[in-house]
C-alpha positions as CSV (number, residue, x, y, z in Angstrom):
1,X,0.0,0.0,0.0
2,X,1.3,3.4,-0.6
3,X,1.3,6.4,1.8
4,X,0.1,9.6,1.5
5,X,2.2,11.8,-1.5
6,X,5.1,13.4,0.2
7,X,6.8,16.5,-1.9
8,X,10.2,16.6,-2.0
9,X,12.0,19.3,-0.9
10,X,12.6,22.6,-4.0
11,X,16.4,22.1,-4.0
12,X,15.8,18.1,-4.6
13,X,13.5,19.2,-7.3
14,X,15.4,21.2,-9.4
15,X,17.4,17.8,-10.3
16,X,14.3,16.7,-11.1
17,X,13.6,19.1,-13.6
18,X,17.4,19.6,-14.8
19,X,17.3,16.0,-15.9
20,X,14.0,16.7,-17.7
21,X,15.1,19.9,-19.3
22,X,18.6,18.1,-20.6
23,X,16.9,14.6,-20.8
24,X,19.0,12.6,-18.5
25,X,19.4,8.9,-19.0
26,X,18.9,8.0,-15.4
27,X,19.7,4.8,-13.1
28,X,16.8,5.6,-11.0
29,X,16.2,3.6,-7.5
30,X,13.0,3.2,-6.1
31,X,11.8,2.6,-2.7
32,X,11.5,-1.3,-1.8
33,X,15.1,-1.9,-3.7
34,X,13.6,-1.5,-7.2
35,X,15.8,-0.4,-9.9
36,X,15.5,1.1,-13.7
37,X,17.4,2.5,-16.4
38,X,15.2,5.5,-18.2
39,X,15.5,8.2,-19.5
40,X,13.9,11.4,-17.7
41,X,10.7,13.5,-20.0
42,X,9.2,15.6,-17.8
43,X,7.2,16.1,-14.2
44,X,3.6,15.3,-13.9
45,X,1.3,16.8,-10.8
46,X,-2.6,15.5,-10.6
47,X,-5.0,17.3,-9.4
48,X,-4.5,15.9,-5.8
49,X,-1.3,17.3,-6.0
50,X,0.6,14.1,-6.2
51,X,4.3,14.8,-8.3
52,X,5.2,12.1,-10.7
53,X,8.7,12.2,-13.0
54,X,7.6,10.6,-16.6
55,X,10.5,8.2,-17.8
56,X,11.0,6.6,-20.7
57,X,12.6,3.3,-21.1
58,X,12.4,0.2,-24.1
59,X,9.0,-0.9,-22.5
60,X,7.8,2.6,-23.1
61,X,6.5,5.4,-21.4
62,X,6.2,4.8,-16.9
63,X,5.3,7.3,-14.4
64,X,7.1,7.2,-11.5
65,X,5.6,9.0,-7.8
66,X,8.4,11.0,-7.0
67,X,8.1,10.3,-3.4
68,X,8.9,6.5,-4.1
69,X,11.9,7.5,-6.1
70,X,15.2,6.9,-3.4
71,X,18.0,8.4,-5.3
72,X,18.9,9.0,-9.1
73,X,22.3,8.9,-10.8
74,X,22.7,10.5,-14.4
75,X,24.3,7.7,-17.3
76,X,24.5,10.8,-19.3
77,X,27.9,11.7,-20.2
78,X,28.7,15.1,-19.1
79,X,26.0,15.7,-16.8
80,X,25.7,18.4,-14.4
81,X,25.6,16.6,-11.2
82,X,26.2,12.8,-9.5
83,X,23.9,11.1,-7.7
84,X,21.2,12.7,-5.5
85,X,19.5,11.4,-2.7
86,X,16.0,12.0,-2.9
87,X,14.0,12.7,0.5
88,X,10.8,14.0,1.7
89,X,10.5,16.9,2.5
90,X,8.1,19.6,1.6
91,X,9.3,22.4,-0.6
């Protein structure tokens, strides 16, 4: 069962959205030790407020709650930052 949505915190975010904006092949893992290669399209928020990053991989398109995402690490060559731990807390 998931838990309520959690927003991250706006500095946590922005890497978010930089990988979006550049389209960031990401090694993304999730909460319960799942792991995926994708590459980063662009943020998604519902009308409950509920933040989602839209990935896409060989399978196709996957929306991922941001709040289950633990930590991304670009593959892309030459991108602007290393791994981020992603937590919860409320921008």
């Amino acid at each position: 069962m998931i838990q309520d949505y959690q927003p991250l915190s706006c500095d946590l975010y922005d890497y978010i959205e930089i990988a979006c904006l550049h389209r960031y092949q990401l090694h993304i893992e999730l909460v319960g030790g799942a792991r995926l290669d994708a590459r980063a399209m662009t943020t998604l928020t519902t009308p409950d407020k509920e933040e989602f990053l839209l990935v896409q991989n060989e399978g196709g398109q996957e929306r991922l709650r941001l709040d289950q995402i633990t930590a991304i690490t670009p593959l892309t060559e030459g991108a602007s930052f290393g791994r981020v731990l992603l937590g919860n807390q409320i921008c």
